[in-house]
Structure formats: C-alpha cells, structure tokens
VEXPADREN-930861 format. One line per field, with one value per residue (C-alpha): x, y, z; residue number from 1. Coordinates in steps of 0.02 Angstrom, whole numbers. Example, Ala and Ser with C-alpha at 12.3 -4.5 7.8 and 13.67 -1.06 7.14 Angstrom:
// residues 2
u = 615	684 .
v = -225	-53 .
w = 390	357 .
resi = 1	2 .
//
This chain:
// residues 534
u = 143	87	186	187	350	243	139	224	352	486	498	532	683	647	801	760	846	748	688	546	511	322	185	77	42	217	254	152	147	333	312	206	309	450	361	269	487	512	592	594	534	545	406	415	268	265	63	-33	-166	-296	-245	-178	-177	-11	60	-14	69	231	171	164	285	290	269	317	251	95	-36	-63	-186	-72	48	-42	-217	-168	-28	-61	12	-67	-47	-110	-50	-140	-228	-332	-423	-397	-521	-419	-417	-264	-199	-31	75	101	220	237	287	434	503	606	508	604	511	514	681	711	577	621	630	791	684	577	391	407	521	394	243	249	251	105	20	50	-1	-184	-172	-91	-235	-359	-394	-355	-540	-567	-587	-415	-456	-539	-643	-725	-778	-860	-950	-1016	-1087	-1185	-1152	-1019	-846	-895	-801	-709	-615	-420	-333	-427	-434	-529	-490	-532	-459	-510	-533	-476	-610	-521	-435	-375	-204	-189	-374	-309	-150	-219	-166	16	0	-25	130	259	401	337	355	228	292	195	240	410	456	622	744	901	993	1130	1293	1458	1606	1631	1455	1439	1299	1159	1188	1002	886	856	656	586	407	301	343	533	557	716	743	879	824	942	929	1030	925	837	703	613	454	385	297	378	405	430	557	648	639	733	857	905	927	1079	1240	1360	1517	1438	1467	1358	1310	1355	1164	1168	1317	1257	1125	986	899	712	733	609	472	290	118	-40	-118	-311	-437	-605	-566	-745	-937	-1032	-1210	-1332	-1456	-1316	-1284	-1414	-1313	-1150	-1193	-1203	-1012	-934	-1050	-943	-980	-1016	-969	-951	-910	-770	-768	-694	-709	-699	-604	-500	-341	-234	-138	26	20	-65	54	199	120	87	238	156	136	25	-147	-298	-482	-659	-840	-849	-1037	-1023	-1180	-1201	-1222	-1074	-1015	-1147	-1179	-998	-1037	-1169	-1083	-949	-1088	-1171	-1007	-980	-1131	-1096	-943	-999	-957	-1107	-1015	-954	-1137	-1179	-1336	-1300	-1302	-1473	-1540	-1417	-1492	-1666	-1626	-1529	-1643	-1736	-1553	-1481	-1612	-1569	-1381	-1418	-1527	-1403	-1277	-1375	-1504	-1401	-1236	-1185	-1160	-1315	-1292	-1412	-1520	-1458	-1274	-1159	-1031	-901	-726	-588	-414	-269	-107	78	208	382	499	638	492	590	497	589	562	690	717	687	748	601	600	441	414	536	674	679	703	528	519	456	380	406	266	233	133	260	199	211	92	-41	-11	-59	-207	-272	-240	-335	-494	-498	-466	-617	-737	-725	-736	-895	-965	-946	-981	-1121	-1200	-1127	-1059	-947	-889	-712	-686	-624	-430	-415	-405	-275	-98	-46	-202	-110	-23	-183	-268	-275	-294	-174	-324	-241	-106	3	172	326	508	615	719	748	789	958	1098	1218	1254	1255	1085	997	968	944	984	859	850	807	955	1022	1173	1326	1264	1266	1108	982	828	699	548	415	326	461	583	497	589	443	240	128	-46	-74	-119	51	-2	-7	151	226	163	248	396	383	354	497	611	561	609	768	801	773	895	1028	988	1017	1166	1228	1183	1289	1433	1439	1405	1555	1692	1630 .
v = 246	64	-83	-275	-369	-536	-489	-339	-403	-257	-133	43	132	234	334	346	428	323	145	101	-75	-93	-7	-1	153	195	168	256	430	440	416	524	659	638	631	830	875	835	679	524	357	189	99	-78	-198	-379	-402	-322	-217	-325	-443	-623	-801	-822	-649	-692	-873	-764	-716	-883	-899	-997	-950	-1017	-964	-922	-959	-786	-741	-579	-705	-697	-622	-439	-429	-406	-376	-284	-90	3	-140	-181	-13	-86	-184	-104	17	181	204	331	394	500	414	507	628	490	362	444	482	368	283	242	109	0	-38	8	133	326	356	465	618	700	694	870	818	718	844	961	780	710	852	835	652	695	817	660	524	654	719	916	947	835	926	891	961	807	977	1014	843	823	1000	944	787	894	784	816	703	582	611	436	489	583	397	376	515	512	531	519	407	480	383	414	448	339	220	135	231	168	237	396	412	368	534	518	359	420	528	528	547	371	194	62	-99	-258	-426	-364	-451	-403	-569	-490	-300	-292	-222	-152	-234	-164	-174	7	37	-11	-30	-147	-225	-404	-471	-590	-646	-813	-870	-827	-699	-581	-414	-294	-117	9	203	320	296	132	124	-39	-8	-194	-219	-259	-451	-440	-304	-414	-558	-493	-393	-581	-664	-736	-624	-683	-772	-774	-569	-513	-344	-192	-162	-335	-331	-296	-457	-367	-370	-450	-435	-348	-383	-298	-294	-223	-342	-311	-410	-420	-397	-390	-400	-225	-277	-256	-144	-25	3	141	246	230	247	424	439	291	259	326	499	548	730	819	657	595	474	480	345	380	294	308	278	256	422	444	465	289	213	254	245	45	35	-35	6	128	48	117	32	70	1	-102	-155	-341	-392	-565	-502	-413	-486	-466	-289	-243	-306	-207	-32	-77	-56	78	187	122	188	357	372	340	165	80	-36	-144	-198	-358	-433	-580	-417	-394	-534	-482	-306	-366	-469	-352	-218	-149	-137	-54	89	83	128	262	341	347	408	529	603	559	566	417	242	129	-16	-138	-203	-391	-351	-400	-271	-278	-171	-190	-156	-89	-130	-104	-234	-182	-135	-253	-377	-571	-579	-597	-624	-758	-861	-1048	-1158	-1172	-1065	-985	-1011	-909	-997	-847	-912	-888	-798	-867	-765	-796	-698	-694	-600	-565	-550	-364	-347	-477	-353	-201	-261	-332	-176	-48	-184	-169	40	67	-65	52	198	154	98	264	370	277	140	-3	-146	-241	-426	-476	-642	-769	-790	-631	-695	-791	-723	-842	-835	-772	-901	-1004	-852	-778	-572	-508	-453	-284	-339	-180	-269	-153	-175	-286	-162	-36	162	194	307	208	43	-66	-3	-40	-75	100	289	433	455	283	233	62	86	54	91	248	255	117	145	82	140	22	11	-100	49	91	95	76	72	133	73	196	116	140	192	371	387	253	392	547	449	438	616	666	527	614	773	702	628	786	874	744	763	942	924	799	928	1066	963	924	1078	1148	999	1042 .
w = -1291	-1226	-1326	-1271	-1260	-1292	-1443	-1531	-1651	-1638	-1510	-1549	-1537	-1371	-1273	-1097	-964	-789	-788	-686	-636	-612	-641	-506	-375	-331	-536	-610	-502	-524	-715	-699	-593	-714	-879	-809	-793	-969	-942	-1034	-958	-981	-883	-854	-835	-796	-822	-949	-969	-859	-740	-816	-731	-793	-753	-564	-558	-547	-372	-304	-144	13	191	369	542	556	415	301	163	104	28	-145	-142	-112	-261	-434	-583	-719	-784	-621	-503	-342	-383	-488	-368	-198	-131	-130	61	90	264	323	441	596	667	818	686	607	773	898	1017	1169	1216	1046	956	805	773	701	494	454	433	526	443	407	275	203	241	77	-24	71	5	-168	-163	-145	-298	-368	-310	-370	-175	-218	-167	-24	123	221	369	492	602	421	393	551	516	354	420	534	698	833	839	971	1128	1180	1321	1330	1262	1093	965	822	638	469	314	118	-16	-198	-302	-450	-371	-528	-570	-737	-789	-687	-771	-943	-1016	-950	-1044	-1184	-1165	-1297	-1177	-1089	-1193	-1051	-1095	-1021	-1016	-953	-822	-725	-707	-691	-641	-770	-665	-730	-687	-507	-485	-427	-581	-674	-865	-905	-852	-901	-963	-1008	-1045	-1012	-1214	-1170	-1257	-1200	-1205	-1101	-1066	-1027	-964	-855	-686	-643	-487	-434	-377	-370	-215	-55	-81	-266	-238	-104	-207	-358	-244	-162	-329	-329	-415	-547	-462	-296	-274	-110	-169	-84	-40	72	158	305	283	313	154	176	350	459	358	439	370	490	608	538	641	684	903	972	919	921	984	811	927	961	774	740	878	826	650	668	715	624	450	313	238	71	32	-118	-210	-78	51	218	341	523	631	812	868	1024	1103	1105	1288	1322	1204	1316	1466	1426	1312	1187	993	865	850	793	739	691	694	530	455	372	271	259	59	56	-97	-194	-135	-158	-344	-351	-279	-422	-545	-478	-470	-662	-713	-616	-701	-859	-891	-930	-1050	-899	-852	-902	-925	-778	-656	-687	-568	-436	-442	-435	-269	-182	-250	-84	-8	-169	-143	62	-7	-124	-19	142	-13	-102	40	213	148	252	232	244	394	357	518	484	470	581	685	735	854	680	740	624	733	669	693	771	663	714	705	666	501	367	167	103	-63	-57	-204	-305	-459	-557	-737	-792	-694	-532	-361	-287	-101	63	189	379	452	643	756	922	1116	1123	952	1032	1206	1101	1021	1216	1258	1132	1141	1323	1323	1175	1276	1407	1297	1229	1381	1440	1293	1202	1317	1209	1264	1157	1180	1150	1051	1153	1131	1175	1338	1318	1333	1187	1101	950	900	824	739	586	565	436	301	262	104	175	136	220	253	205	111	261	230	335	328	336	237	383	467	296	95	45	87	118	-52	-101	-187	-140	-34	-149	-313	-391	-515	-431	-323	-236	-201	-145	40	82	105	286	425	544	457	607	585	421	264	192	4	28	111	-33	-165	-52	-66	-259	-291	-168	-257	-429	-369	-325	-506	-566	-484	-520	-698	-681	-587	-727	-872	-763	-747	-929	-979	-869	-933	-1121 .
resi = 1	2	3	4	5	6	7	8	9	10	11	12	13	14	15	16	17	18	19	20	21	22	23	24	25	26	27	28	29	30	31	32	33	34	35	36	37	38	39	40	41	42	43	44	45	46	47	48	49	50	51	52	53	54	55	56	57	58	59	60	61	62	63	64	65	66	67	68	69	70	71	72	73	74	75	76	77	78	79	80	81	82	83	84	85	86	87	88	89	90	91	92	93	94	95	96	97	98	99	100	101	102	103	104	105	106	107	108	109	110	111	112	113	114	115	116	117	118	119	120	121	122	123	124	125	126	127	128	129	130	131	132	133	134	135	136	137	138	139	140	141	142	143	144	145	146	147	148	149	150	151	152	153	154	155	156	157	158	159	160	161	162	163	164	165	166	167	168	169	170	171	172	173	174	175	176	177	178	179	180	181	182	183	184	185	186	187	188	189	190	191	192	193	194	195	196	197	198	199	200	201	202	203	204	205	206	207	208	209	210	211	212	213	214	215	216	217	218	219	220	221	222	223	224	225	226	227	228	229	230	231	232	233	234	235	236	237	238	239	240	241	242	243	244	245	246	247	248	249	250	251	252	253	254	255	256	257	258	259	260	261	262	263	264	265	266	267	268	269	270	271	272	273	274	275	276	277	278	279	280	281	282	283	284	285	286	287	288	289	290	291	292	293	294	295	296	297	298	299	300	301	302	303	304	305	306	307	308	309	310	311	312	313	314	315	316	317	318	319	320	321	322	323	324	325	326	327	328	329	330	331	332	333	334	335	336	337	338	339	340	341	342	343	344	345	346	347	348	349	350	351	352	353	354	355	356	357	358	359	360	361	362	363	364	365	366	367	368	369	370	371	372	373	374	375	376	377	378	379	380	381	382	383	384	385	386	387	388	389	390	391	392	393	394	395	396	397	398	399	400	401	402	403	404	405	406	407	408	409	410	411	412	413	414	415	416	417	418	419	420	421	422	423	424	425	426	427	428	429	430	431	432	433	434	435	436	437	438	439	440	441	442	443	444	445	446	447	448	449	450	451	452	453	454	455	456	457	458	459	460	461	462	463	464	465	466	467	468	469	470	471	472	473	474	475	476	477	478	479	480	481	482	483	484	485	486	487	488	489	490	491	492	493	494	495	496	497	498	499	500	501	502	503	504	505	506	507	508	509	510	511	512	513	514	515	516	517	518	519	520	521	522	523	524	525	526	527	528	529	530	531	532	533	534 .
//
C-alpha cells in the first residue's frame, strides 16, 4: 500500500521488520527482494509519486573546485528515484576493478567479483533483462556484422538497457503488496539511537508542512543516493557524540563520479562507416550500445586508470527528438494517455527524421545517425579511489532545518593523464582500423588543460561512505552495515570502494539483492535463537 505523510490524515498501524530510506533503484529492488521472502517493509519516500519542486529544493547543496552540473540535475526524488528519468543504461564492473591495482592506491573491493557474480545475475531478472542476450559474441552475431578489430589495447563491449527503466512503474505490483506500506513525503531528518548508540530504534520525518512522524522497525537501510546518504550520516549527533561509523573521519571522503566528456570530433563523412560497429542495436526489444575500453595490459603498462568510450551521434534536434522517442516508446507500450496535443507540431517537424528512426529500429535494427549530426570520441574515465574529493556539510540548512552538503569535486593529474592517454591510443586505432581520423579538442594538449573544463555529465555519484573491513579503513562492512551499529545499513553507490568506468547502477542493485539475502538470514538466525531461549 502507498500512503502520504503530507496529505493522509492518520497513518495505519503497519509492523515492519526493515526500514528503507528512499525509494529509488537501490530502494525499491530490495523491497522488493524482501517483500518475495515474506517480509514486511517499511519504505520510506521523501518525494511523491511524480517529481515535486519542493521535494527537489531539498537537493540543493554547494560545491567548491571545479564547476559541476551533477550537483543537482542528476538527483531526484520521487517514487522510482533517479530511475524515473535516467535512460536505463546498465553495465557490470569488471573483474580488474574489484581487484588491487598496484599501481593506484587504494583500489581492490573486499571481495573478489566472484562474490558478487551470482547477484549481478539476478539484477537483470530484476531490471527486466532475463531475455537480453548476455553474451556480447551473440550480440554481435545478431547484428549480422563482425566486432570491429581495434588493435590488442582496446576491447570492445556492449552496455544493455532496461526495457522499463522506471522502477516504480516496474515494481508497481510489489507496490501493491500488502506486506509493503510506500510512504512519500517522508523525509529522513534524524536516525533515532539507543543510549550507547550501538542501534537504531526510529527514524525521524518530517514533511515540507512540518509534519512529524518517527518510524521504527527491526532493520533500517539508507539507500538515499550517494550525497544524500552522506549528508544525513554527517548530521550532527546529540551531545556532540562522533559516531562509531566516523571515527576514523573518513565519512564523505573519497568522493568519485565518471569523468564523461566529449575528447575528440569524429569527421561527419566517416559516420556511415562506423555506424555499422558503434550505432546502437535493437534486438528482440532490447538495446545494447557498443562501446570500447582500455586493456588491462595497457593500463599497467602506462599506470594509469580504467577508461573506456564510444562514438556518440548528437543531433542538433536532440531534444526534440529525444521528446519524440519518449512518445513513440509510450505509445508502444501502451500509453497513449501521455500524448498531448502540443506534441503534434513537434511530430510534424521532425517527421521525415521520425520515419529515418523507426525505420533504422524496426527494418535495420540499428540506431539512425542523422547526416547533419555531429560526432564525436565520448570517454567514460573513473576517478581514483583515494581521489581528494570529499562531500562535507556547510552551515546552511534546507527547509526543514538539515545542514545542506557541499561537494568538493576535482579532476587530479593522473585522471587528466588517462583520458590523454585513451584519446591518443583510439586515434590511432581508428586510423588503422577504419581510415578515420579524429581531432582532439584543444586542451587536450595541455598538461593542465583540466583545470578550466567541464566533463562530469554522467550523475554516477560513488564513495563517500567506503566498504572496509575494518572500522578505520571505512563507514561500512562487507555486508553494508555501518561499522559500530548492529541493525543499520547502507546501501547506496556511495558504498564503493573503487567505481571503474561502469555505470555503477547495476552493480548498486547486485549489492541490494546480496544485502537482502543477508537480512534474511539474520532474521532467520534471530527466529532460531528465540526459538532455542523459549
């Protein structure tokens, strides 16, 4: 059942054994997980059911270093979270990336990624992937065409899409659930702690017309978003107390996103070539976007970081064509009601490209790259993991008196070396394979060229909240929980230890099914030991 803090004048009388703070991706699929084990869950909202200026004035923070757009623009709060809005793109971190890289301090999860592997793939069952083809050799056979061959430092791959990328329509039966009570306009202002503030007894909310409420259950996981999940965690504690899950200072330090920047122009004369290898594919209703990325091998060799890129098609009507794919997909899925009548003179003027699309969809299975685009080398770099960013609070407070956050976001010398690097490796690359020269923009020649630009377009918040074993390496254990507390979890993207260049999504939703499987068995173990003192 769905109630609303801010409208609905009593709430009912609901039991639950795990609080979840926030429903977006990471939210719901553990509600989700839990609710399939028989358990009951309390799930938090802070938006509502579509997003809300007010609900997304919340999100306001600051920022120092270098100027950002991720800040604000790629968080939301509403039922589904930024998964109402993003585009679905999913991708498994690598094997390299959970390991220890000699060569960059810091780096190494603490688990292998096999540990992670037989949760990866229950994610795509969970994103509604089951029948995507998962194997990157199949895709290539089904879109009839070889993989291009770009030399023994760049290997290809493929990223898949979710076919419903709004959780909260693809969860709507789990919704519905009578062992789940959604409750929006909830937003977390305080964790309630016992008096040696090893556990969680409530959860403090409040909404925008101050109304209070305090939630309790047996289990309680924050799964806000990496700055919002920061942000509450640094909130000051009654009497001054430093909580056991900051003594070691480093909570909202470390904090990475993926440098995402346009690095070179693809000549508009090559396109028709490379289309064949790097156009999206359509198949059997899924779409997987190929892409390339930098070997292991030449990694070391140059000592630099995970980077990969692709060959990205931007239409100088991109907006309105983007519109236009929206409604398109609506009507394919049945929800006509979402057309308005103002579409109908967009559709008329993009029309000739509309039918361009749907035929490279339908007949081609590939995406249509319109002749007066413009193309261009995208790179997907991650930042090291003991990067000097760091999420902070400043002494401003929101409208519902919380310290807001500020975000010191930098890009460092060995980042700007790795993205030189790659550029200069798939230049050559392409020369060699397809004939194309590509030109680098300018600062890239410039060993401090970084410091006046701009390229941070992904909104793949991580860290900040770092998975350790130990207390003093990090905020929370392999398991999730925060380090010193005995029924409290996190589990949000800013958990990761290191983020590769990998959207981080996917791995965000492996980490919420493992983490359910883990409440399960706690529960059990709970039940057992009652059962055996009775």
């Amino acid at each position: 059942m769905i109630v609303d803090l801010e409208r609905d004048a009593t709430l009912p009388a609901f039991a639950a054994e795990v609080c979840i703070v926030g429903a977006g991706a990471a939210g719901m699929v553990l509600a989700a997980e839990l609710v399939r084990q028989g358990r009951r869950v309390l799930l938090l909202e802070s938006g509502a059911a579509v997003i809300e200026p007010g609900a997304q004035q919340l999100n306001m923070c600051s920022y120092v270093g270098q100027s950002r757009k991720i800040v604000s623009p790629g968080r939301f709060r509403a039922l589904g979270g930024t998964t109402t809005v993003w585009g679905g793109q999913i991708l498994e971190l690598r094997e390299d990336d959970f390991a220890e890289r000699s060569w960059v301090p810091g780096t190494g999860w603490p688990f292998p990624k096999q540990a992670l592997q037989p949760y990866y793939e229950r994610a795509l069952v969970a994103e509604g992937l089951s029948q995507a083809y998962h194997s990157d050799q199949e895709v290539w056979r089904q879109m009839k065409v070889p993989a291009p061959v770009l030399g023994d430092q760049l290997e290809t791959y493929f990223t898949r899409w979710c076919p419903e990328p709004n959780f909260a329509r693809l969860y709507r039966d789990v919704l519905n659930s009578p062992n789940l009570c959604v409750v929006l306009h909830a937003t977390a202002t305080a964790m309630l702690m016992e008096e040696n503030y090893s556990r969680v007894h409530g959860v403090r909310c409040r909404t925008l017309s101050e109304r209070e409420h305090i939630f309790s259950a047996t289990q309680y996981v924050l799964c806000l978003g990496t700055i919002e999940t920061v942000r509450f965690l640094l909130q000051p504690m009654p009497d001054g107390h430093v909580p056991s899950w900051n003594r070691s200072g480093l909570l909202g330090a470390h904090f990475q996103s993926h440098i995402d920047y346009n690095v070179a122009r693809v000549p508009s004369e090559a396109a028709p070539k490379l289309r064949q290898w790097f156009a999206n594919a359509y198949l059997r209703g899924h779409k997987y976007h190929p892409k390339f990325r930098l070997a292991r091998s030449a990694q070391q060799q140059e000592q630099i970081l995970s980077i990969a890129g692709s060959i990205t098609c931007i239409n100088p009507a991109e907006k309105e064509l983007r519109r236009l794919k929206s409604l398109v997909l609506d009507a394919l899925r049945g929800r006509s009601s979402r057309i308005k009548l103002a579409d109908v003179p967009l559709a008329v003027r993009q029309l000739p490209t509309l039918l361009k699309l749907a035929y490279g969809y339908r007949m081609e299975q590939r995406a249509y790259w319109p002749q007066e685009s413009n193309f261009w080398l995208r790179v997907h770099c991650e930042q090291e993991p003991l990067s000097q960013n760091r999420i902070a609070l400043t002494e401003d407070r929101d409208a519902l008196g919380i310290f807001q956050a500020q975000v010191d976001w930098r890009v460092s010398p060995l980042e700007w070396k790795t993205v030189r690097n790659f550029t200069e490796r798939v230049k050559q690359s392409l020369a060699a394979f397809a004939g194309t020269e590509i030109v680098a923009q300018p600062e890239l020649e410039l060993e401090d060229g970084f410091r006046g630009v701009t390229f941070d377009n992904s909104h793949h918040d991580m860290g900040g909240t770092r998975m350790s074993d130990s207390a003093g390496e990090g905020v929370v254990d392999t398991n999730l929980r925060l380090h010193g507390v005995e029924n409290a979890y996190v589990c949000s993207a800013s958990v990761f230890p290191t983020g590769g260049f990998s959207n981080p999504t996917h791995t965000l939703i492996a980490l919420a099914i493992r983490l359910a499987d883990h409440l399960a068995e706690c529960h059990l173990s709970s039940a057992r030991k009652e059962n055996i003192d009775a």
